[in-house]
Every structure is written in C-alpha cells, then in structure tokens.
N, C-alpha and C positions, 0 to 999 in steps of 0.2 A: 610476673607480678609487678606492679608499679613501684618503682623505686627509684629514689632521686639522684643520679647519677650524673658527675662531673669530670670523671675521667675516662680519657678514652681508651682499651684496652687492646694489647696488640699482642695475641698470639703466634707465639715461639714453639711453644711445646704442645704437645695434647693433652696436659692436665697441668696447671698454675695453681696456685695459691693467691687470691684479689682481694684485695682493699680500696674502697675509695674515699673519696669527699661526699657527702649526704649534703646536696645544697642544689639553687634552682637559677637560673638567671633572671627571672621575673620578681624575685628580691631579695638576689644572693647582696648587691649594693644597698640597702636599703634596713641593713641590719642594725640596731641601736644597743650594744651589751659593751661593758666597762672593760670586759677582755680584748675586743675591738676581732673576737672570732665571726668569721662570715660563715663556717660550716662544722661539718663533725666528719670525723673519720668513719668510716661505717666498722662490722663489726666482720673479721675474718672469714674467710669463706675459699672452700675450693670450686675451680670450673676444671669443665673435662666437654672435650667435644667427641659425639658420637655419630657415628654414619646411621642412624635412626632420622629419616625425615630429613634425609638430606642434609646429611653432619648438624644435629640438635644439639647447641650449646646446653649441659647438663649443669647445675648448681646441684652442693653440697648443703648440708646442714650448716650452720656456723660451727668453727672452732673454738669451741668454751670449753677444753679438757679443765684448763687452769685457770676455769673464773668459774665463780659463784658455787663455792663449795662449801659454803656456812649456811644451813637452815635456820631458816630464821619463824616461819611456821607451817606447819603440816596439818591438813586438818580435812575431813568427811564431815559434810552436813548434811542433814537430808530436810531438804524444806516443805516437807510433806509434816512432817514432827515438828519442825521448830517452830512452837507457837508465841516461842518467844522474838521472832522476827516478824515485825507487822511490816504487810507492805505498804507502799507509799500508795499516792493516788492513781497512778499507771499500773499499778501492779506488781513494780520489782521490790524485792527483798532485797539487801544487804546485807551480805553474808563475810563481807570483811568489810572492814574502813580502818586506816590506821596512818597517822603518819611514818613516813618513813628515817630511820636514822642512819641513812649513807645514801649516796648518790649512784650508784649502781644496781641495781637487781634485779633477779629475774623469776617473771611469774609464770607457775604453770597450771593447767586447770584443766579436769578430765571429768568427763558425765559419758553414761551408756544409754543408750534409749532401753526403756522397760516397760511396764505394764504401767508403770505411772506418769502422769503428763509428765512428757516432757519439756525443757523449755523451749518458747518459740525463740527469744534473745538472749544474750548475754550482755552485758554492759563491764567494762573494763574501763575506768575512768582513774585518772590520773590529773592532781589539780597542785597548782605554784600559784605563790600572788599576783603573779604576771603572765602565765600562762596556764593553756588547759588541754585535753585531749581524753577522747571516749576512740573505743573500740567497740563496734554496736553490730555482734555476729546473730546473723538470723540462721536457726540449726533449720528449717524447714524447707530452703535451698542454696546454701550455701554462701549465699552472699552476705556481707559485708562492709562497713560504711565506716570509714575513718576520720572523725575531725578534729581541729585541733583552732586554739586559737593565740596571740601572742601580743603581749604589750612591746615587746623589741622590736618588733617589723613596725616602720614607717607608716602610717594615714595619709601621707602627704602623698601619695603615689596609688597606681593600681598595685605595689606591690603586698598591703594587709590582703587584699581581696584574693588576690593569687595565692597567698600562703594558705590562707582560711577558705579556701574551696573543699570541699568534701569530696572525698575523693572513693567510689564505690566497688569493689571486685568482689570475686567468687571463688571457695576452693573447691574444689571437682571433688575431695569424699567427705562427707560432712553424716554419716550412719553413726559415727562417735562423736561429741565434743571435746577435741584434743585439741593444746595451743599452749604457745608458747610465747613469751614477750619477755624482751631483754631491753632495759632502758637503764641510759644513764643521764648525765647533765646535758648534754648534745645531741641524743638521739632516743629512738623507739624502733625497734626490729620485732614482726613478727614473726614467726615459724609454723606450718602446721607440719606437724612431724609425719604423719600419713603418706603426704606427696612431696614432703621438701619444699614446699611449695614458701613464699617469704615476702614481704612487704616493711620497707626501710623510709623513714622522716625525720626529718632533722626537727629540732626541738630549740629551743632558743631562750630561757629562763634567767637569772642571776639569783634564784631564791634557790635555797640549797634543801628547804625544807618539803619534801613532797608527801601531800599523802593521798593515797591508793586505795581506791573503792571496788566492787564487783559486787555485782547487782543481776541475778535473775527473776525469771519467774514462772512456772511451770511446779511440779512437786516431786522432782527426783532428786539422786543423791547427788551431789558437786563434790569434787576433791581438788583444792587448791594445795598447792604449793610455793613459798614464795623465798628464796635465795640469795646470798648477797657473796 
C-alpha cells in the first residue's frame, strides 16, 4: 500500500519491529508550522520476511496494545430507520460529526452486506482550520481515494500540488466494510484488518481542534467506534 516513507530499512533479523518518518521530498522543505516539524513518526508496526514469492516482506497490524483504550463512543445506526438523518444533495447521511477533544484517536467502522442496499461509499472526513482530509471507500470494488489538503505546505512551489494530489488504491476483500483509522496531530494511518493491508500520510495542522465526520449512503446498519 502507499505509504510515505523516509527511512531506509536494513535487515538483520527475520522479523523487526519498524518505525519511520511519514514525509516526502517533493515538500518535505517546504513545510511552514511554528514547531518547525518537517514529518511525523509513523505508527509501530512489525515486518517478517517470508519465502512466499520469493521472500515477501510481510507487515503486521500496528502495535496499539497501549493506546486508545478510552471509548469515547460506540454506537449501530441503521440508516434505513433513521429518518431523522436527511441526506444532503449527493446522497450521504451523517451519521457522526463532532469535534474532537484530544489529538489522538482511533476510528473504527464495520457494515455487512445484507438484503438492504448497501453502501456504494463511505466518506471519512477529518477537517482543522488549516487543513483537511476525506477517505472516500468505494465497497463495490474496493478502491479507494485519499485526499487531503494544507495551509502549511508552501504555494510558492510545486510543492502544495504534490502534497494535494489524490492518491487512489484498492483493498483485495472488500464482502465486509471493516477499517480502521488511527490519527493524531502528525499523521493518518489506515488499517483494513481483513488483509493487514495499510496506508500512512503525514498531516501537517497547528489547530489542535479537529472534528470528524462519516458520511454514507445506501440503507444498512453501520457500527462506528471511535477511541482515544
């Protein structure tokens, strides 16, 4: 999966423990925050190399035993019933929106396909006064479109265009909507727990205030979860 990666990793063992820097050279210089940070650390993770396909570097799940272990809400909606969620003009409902009060947390969100529409998207939007970023998962083949935008990256440069390019992949089992997103002041990591499969961006804000949208549309049940 595409992931922004700055450090080079040199195998010793057959299974490590990795951490990097989340940042890009097309405008890792180009960053404008009063911390005077150029990247973020990513979030822990194990590799393991396999003689599968000719020794297949394998990724773990993140290591988040000892984070986000305060619910912060829990909640089934089925927006088949809720007539109290009008959708917008596109179609999507808003099934959360809320600011958030801590700069860490991690959301999770589970749907089964059933007898009732499912949804074709999901929208996972995350908005700062200075920056912004959607997760726009299409369940009908798996792909996916990440973007994001930031008043700390430079105009003066192609490096705003670089940062704010869209960037589009696919997860190979997409019969459930399962996912995971872990975001703090620095970063955005996704998960789909299915395949292990993961996608990591560096985030770039000074506004400590964020709040968290999710957005479908189809008429099945959604189950969020969100963490801190």
């Amino acid at each position: 999966m595409p992931e922004e990666w700055m450090m080079a990793v040199t195998f010793t063992v057959l299974s490590l423990c990795k951490q990097a820097i989340l940042n890009y050279w097309d405008y890792s210089k180009q960053i404008k925050t009063n911390t005077g940070n150029l990247g973020s650390m990513s979030m822990a993770r194990m590799l393991s190399l396999t003689s599968e396909n000719n020794y297949k570097l394998k990724t773990s799940n993140f290591l988040t035993s000892n984070l986000f272990k305060t619910k912060l809400a829990c909640k089934t909606v089925s927006l088949k019933n809720s007539r109290k969620i009008v959708p917008n003009q596109e179609g999507y409902k808003t099934v959360y929106s809320q600011y958030m009060n801590t700069n860490s947390f991690a959301v999770t969100l589970n749907a089964k396909k059933s007898t009732e529409e499912f949804p074709t998207h999901i929208h996972v939007e995350l908005e700062n006064s200075d920056s912004y970023f959607k997760f726009d998962y299409d369940t009908t083949n798996g792909y996916y479109m990440v973007t994001r935008t930031s008043n700390n990256v430079s105009s003066d440069s192609d490096a705003k265009a670089h940062y704010e390019k869209s960037h589009v992949s696919n997860v190979m089992s997409y019969d459930k909507l399962n996912v995971k997103l872990f975001v703090d002041n620095g970063s955005i990591e996704i998960l789909f727990p299915e395949t292990g499969e993961t996608y990591s961006l560096a985030k770039f804000t000074q506004d400590q205030n964020s709040k968290l949208s999710i957005k479908m549309n189809g008429s099945t049940d959604i189950k969020y979860t969100i963490n801190k």
